[in-house]
N, C-alpha and C positions, 0 to 999 in steps of 0.2 A: 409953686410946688410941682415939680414935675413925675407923671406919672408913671409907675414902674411899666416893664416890657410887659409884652401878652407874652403867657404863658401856660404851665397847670400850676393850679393852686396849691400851696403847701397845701400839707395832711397825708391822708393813706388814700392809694391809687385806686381808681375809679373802676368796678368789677360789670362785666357787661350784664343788663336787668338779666332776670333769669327769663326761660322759653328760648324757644327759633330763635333764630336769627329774623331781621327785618324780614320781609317776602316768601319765608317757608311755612308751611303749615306745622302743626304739632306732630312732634315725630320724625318728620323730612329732614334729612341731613345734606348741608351742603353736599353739592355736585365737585366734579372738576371742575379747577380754575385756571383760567387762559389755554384752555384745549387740553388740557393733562386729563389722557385717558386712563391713569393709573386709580383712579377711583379711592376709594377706602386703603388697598395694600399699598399707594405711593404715601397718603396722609398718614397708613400708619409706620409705615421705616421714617419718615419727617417727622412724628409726632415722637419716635423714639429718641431719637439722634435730638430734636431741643428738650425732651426730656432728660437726657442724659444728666445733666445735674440734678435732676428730679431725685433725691435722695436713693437712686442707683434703680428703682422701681420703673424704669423705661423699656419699651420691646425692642431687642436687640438682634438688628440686623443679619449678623453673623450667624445667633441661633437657628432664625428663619431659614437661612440657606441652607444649612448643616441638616436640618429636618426637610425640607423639600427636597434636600438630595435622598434621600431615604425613600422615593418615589411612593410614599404614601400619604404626601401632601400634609403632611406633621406640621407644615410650620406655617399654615394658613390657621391651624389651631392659636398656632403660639402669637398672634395677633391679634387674637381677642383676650389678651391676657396681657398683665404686666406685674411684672417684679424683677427680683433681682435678675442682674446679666447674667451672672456666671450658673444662676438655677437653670436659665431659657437654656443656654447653653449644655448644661448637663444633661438637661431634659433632650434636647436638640440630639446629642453625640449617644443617648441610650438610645433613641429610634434608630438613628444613622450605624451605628456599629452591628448591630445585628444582621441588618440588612445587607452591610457590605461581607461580613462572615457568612451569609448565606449566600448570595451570589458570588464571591468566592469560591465555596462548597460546590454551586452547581457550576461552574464555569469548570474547575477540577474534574469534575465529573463527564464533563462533556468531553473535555479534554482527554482524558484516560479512556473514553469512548470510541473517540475518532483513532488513540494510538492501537487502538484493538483491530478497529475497521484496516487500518494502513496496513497492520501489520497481517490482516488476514489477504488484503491486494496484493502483497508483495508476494505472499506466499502460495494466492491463487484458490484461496480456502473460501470459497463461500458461505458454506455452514456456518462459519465461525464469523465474517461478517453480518450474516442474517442475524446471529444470536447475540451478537454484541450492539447492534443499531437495534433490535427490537426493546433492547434493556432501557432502552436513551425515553425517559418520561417528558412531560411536557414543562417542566422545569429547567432543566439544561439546557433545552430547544431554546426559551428565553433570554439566559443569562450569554448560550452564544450562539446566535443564527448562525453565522457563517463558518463557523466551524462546523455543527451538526449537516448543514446542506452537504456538506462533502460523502458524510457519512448514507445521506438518501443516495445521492447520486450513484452509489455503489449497492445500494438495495434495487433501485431499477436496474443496475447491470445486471443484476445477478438473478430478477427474475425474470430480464429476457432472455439471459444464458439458460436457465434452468428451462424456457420455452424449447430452448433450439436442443438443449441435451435431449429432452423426450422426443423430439422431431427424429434425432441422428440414432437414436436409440429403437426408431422404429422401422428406421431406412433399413438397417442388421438385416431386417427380414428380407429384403428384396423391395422396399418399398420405393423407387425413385423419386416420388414427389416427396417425400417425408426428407430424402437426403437433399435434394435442392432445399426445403425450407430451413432445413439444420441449419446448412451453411449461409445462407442468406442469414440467418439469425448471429450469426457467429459474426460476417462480416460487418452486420448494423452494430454491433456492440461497439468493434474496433475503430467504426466512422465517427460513431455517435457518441461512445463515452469513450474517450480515451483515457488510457490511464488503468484499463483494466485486463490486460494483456496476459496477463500471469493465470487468470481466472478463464480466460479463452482460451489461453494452454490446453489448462487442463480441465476441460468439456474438449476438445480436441485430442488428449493424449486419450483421455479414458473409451471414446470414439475406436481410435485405430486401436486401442490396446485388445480392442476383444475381437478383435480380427485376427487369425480365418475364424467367423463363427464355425457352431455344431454342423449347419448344410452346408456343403460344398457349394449348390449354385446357389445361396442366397450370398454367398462369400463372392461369388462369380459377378452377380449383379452389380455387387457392390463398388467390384476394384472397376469391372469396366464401365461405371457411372465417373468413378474418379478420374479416368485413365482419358475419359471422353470430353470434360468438364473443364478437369484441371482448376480449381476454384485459384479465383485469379489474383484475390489479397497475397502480397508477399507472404506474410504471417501463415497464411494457413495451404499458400501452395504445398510445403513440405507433405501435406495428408497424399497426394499422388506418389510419393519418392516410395510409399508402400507395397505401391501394386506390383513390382516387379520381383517382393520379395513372398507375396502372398498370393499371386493371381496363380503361377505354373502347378502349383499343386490342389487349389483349389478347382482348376479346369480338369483335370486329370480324376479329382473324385470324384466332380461332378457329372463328369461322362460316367463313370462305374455305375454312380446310381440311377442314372437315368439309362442304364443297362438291365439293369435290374427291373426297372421300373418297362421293359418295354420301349421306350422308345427312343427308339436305333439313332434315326436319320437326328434328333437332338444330339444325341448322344457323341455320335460321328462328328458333329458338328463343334462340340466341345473340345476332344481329341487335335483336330485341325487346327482349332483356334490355338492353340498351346503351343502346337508346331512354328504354326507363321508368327506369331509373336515372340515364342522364346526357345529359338531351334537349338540352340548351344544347351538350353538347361539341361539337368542330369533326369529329369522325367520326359526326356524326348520320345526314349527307345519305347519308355510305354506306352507315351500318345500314341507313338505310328502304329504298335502292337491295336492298341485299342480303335484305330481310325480301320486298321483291316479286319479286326472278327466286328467291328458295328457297320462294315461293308458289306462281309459274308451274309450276315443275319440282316440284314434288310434284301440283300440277294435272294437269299433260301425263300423269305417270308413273304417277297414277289411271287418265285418261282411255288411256293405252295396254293398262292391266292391264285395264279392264272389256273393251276394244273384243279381246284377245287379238290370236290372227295367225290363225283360220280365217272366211274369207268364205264355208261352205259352211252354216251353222247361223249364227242369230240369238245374238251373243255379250251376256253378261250382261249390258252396255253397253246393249243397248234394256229390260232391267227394273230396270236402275236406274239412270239416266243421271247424266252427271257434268259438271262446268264448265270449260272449257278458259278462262278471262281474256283467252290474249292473244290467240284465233283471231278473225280479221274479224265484223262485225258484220254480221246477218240482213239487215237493211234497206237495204245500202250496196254496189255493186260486185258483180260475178260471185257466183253461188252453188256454190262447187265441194263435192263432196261425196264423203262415204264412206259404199260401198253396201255392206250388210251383210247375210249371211241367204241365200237362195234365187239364185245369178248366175243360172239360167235363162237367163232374162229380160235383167237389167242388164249382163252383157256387152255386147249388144248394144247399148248407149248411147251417143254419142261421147263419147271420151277427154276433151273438155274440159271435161263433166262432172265428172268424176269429178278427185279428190285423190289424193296418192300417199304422202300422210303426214298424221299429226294436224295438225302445225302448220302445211297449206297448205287446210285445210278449214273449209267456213262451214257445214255442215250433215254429221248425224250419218242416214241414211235404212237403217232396219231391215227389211226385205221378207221376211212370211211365204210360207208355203206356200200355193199356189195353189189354187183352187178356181172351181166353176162361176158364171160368172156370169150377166149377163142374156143372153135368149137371143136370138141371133141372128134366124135362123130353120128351119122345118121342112122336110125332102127326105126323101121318102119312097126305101127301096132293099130292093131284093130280100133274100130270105132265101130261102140252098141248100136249107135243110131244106122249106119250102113257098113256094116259087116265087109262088104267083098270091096270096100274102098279103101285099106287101109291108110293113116296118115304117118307121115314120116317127120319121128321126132328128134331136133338134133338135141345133142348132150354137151352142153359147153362147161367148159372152165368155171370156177368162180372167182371172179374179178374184182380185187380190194384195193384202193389205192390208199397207199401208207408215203406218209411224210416223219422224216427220220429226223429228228434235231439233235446236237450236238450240245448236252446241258451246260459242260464246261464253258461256253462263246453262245450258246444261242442261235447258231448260226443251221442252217439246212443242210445237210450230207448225204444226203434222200428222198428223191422222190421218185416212188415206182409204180406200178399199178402190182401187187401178189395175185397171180392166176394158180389158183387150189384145182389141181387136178383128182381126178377120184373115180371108180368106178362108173360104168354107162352101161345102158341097154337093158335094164333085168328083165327077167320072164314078167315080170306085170308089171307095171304101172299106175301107180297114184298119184288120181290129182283129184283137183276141187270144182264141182261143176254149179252155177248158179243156175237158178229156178228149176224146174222140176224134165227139161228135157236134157239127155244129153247128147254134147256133139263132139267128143273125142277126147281126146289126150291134149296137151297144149301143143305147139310147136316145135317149143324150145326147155329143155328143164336144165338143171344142174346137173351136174356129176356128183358123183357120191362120193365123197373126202375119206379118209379115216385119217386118223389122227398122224399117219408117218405122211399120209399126202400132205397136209397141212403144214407140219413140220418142217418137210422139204421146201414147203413153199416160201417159209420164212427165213429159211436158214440164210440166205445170200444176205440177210440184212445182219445177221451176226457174223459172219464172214467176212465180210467189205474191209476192209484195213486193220486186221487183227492182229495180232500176236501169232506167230509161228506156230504154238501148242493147239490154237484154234481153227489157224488154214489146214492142219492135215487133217484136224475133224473135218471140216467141208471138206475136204478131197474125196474122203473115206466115202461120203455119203454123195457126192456127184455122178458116180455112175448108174445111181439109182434111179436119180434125179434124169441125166439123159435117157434112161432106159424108158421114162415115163413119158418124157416129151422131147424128145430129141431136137425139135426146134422151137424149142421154149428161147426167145431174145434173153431173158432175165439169165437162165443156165449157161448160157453161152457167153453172156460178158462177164461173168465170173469165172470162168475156165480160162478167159483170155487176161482177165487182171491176176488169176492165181498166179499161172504159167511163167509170166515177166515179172512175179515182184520175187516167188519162190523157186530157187534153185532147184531143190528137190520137186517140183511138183511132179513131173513126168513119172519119178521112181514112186509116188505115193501112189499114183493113178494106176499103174502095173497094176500096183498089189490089192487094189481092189475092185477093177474094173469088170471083174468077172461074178460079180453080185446082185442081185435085182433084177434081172434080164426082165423084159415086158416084151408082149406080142405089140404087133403094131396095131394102130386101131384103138387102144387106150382098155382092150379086154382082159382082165386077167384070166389066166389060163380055169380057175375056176368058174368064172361066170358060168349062165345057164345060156342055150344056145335057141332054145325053143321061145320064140317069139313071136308075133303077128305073122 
């Protein structure tokens, strides 16, 4: 009898004892097998899939992905669970739908975000990019980086633009470093973000738009920072193309108020500047107007500091004389003048001589300190200490040397020594004796002036190259004049330049030459004759 095959034995199939498995402890679940790192989530998609006939109660694959796409890891749930497929699934597609209608929503959002930003680049609007990226929550960042990056990229644009606006904004003033940082800031934007060009416009247009500002020279500073500079980005070169339309009249106020203000030689300096840069414009005629009265006035304003305010000392004005432009010319009309140095003497001048300001003066007349000059003559006078010795005293001149300048040029027209003639010899004689003896009279004293000596003395210096109405005045009064000192040098080169410049002088000289007669000897016929 032969025996059946090995096999299993009829009956109902053999269920593994209950516990572990062979080798695991209570509780311990198989590991991976043959290196499958999938652990628990590979045996449970393989425990679903041979469950699948399991009366439909298997974990289903598909649900799991459907939920794990949901990024909230839904369907590591749905593997410790098992029932129906189409439940996992429903369950799977209610996490899954929400989530993709909400990152939808923020994707849209970000989206209608960036079209705000674009739309504010195009248009150069930063306000309106700032306020539409500050809207952007941390949600749409999410759902889409790379769209939202675009919209940062244009919030640094704009607040390094907004850097360099307050920089260019404070240049206005005259500030040159502030206009270098502007534009430096202008051109990093252009290097570094490009794309924002619209937006650097305009921090550039609103820049030159307030140009000319309120000050003339802060407007001054400004074009010739630009005009020197020339900012070198093509883009923002154009900012120079201004200065030719805003610089001529801004140098032209600028000098007014720095006219205003005192100070000339700036002032002058402006005027010129306007000239040599832009001689065709229509504010020429008034630069050159304004380069000659801030000439005049730095002229006068010399000619007032040398000449100072004492007439009692020789002011710096006669060792270094200066040029007054607009005073009357030497050779034309009245010679009024300012007498400087020693009055003495020039007090005594008539007022119509004499000036009462720089700018009504044709001559600048410096008069030193006096000294002897030629001598009269000699009278002998007693001396208390020895009675029968009388001393013999000469009577000289008084000797002034005066230097004549020519305020118009500056330049010297004279230089003479004035000898003031004046009465000599009186019946007595005062002088000043030191310690308590005395020994006579001096040697030598002055003459005694009156006020026509004096006169006469200075007349030749308002006579010198005068106007016709003023030589027959000098003529009238030169026979006086010779009558007093007949070989006075000074008298005599003026009879000789009268005579060759003026036709009539001879007919002038007739008619008055029989006036003033003087003894010789320098005595008027009143003097007293009773002397030592």
């Amino acid at each position: 009898m032969s025996k059946p095959p090995p096999g299993p034995l009829p009956g109902p199939p053999l269920r593994p004892p209950p516990g572990p498995p062979p080798g695991y402890l209570p509780g311990q679940r198989p590991g991976p097998v043959d290196g499958n790192e999938d652990g628990g989530a590979g045996q449970a998609i393989a425990g679903a899939v041979r469950g699948a006939g399991d009366g439909g109660r298997s974990r289903d694959p598909l649900a799991v992905a459907l939920a794990n796409a949901s990024l909230l890891s839904a369907g590591y749930l749905l593997l410790g669970r098992r029932g129906p497929v189409l439940r996992q699934r429903v369950i799977a597609l209610a996490v899954l739908l929400p989530m993709l209608l909400v990152a939808g929503l923020l994707r849209l959002d970000a989206s209608r975000t960036e079209g705000k930003v674009a739309a504010a680049r195009r248009s150069g609007d930063c306000a309106q990019a700032l306020s539409a990226q500050d809207g952007l929550w941390f949600g749409p960042r999410v759902a889409d980086a790379p769209l939202t990056a675009s919209g940062d990229r244009t919030v640094r644009a704009c607040h390094r633009l907004g850097v360099a606006q307050h920089e260019l904004t404070t240049g206005l003033s005259g500030d040159t470093h502030a206009l270098t940082a502007g534009f430096d800031g202008l051109a990093a934007v252009l290097a570094d973000l490009p794309g924002h060009e619209k937006m650097v416009d305009t921090v550039l247009n609103g820049f030159l738009g307030r140009l000319p500002t309120k000050v003339p020279c802060d407007t001054v500073t400004v074009t010739d920072w630009l005009r020197q500079h020339r900012p070198g980005h093509g883009y923002l070169g154009r900012a120079a193309a201004v200065v030719p339309k805003t610089a001529p009249a801004a140098l032209v106020g600028c000098g007014d108020d720095l006219m205003e203000a005192k100070e000339w030689a700036k002032a002058r300096d402006r005027y010129q500047q306007q000239l040599d840069q832009y001689p065709g414009d229509r504010l020429a005629a008034k630069a050159r107007s304004g380069v000659k009265q801030a000439t005049l006035t730095i002229e006068l304003d010399n000619v007032r500091t040398l000449l100072g305010t004492s007439t009692d000392t020789e002011p710096d004005y006669c060792s270094k004389p200066a040029k007054y432009s607009a005073a009357a010319p030497y050779r034309k009309g009245t010679h009024h003048a300012l007498f400087y140095g020693d009055d003495e003497y020039t007090r005594e001048l008539p007022g119509s001589w004499s000036a009462d300001d720089v700018t009504k003066a044709v001559l600048v007349v410096c008069v030193g300190d006096k000294d002897y000059g030629t001598t009269v003559t000699t009278c002998p006078y007693e001396n208390k200490l020895l009675p029968d010795f009388p001393r013999e005293v000469k009577f000289r001149k008084i000797a002034i040397p005066v230097k004549v300048f020519e305020l118009r040029t500056g330049k010297l027209v004279s230089s003479r020594t004035v000898q003031i003639g004046g009465g000599s010899c009186p019946g007595s004689l005062s002088y000043t004796t030191y310690g308590t003896i005395d020994t006579g009279p001096p040697s030598e004293v002055y003459v005694t002036p009156s006020t026509s000596d004096i006169r006469s003395a200075f007349r030749p210096l308002r006579c010198t190259r005068t106007g016709r109405g003023i030589a027959r005045e000098c003529v009238a009064a030169l026979p006086m004049d010779t009558g007093r000192d007949p070989d006075d040098p000074e008298v005599a080169a003026l009879i000789g330049e009268l005579s060759l410049r003026e036709v009539d002088f001879w007919i002038w000289w007739a008619s008055h030459q029989v006036r003033g007669s003087r003894q010789p000897g320098g005595r008027r016929d009143d003097e007293p004759a009773d002397r030592a």
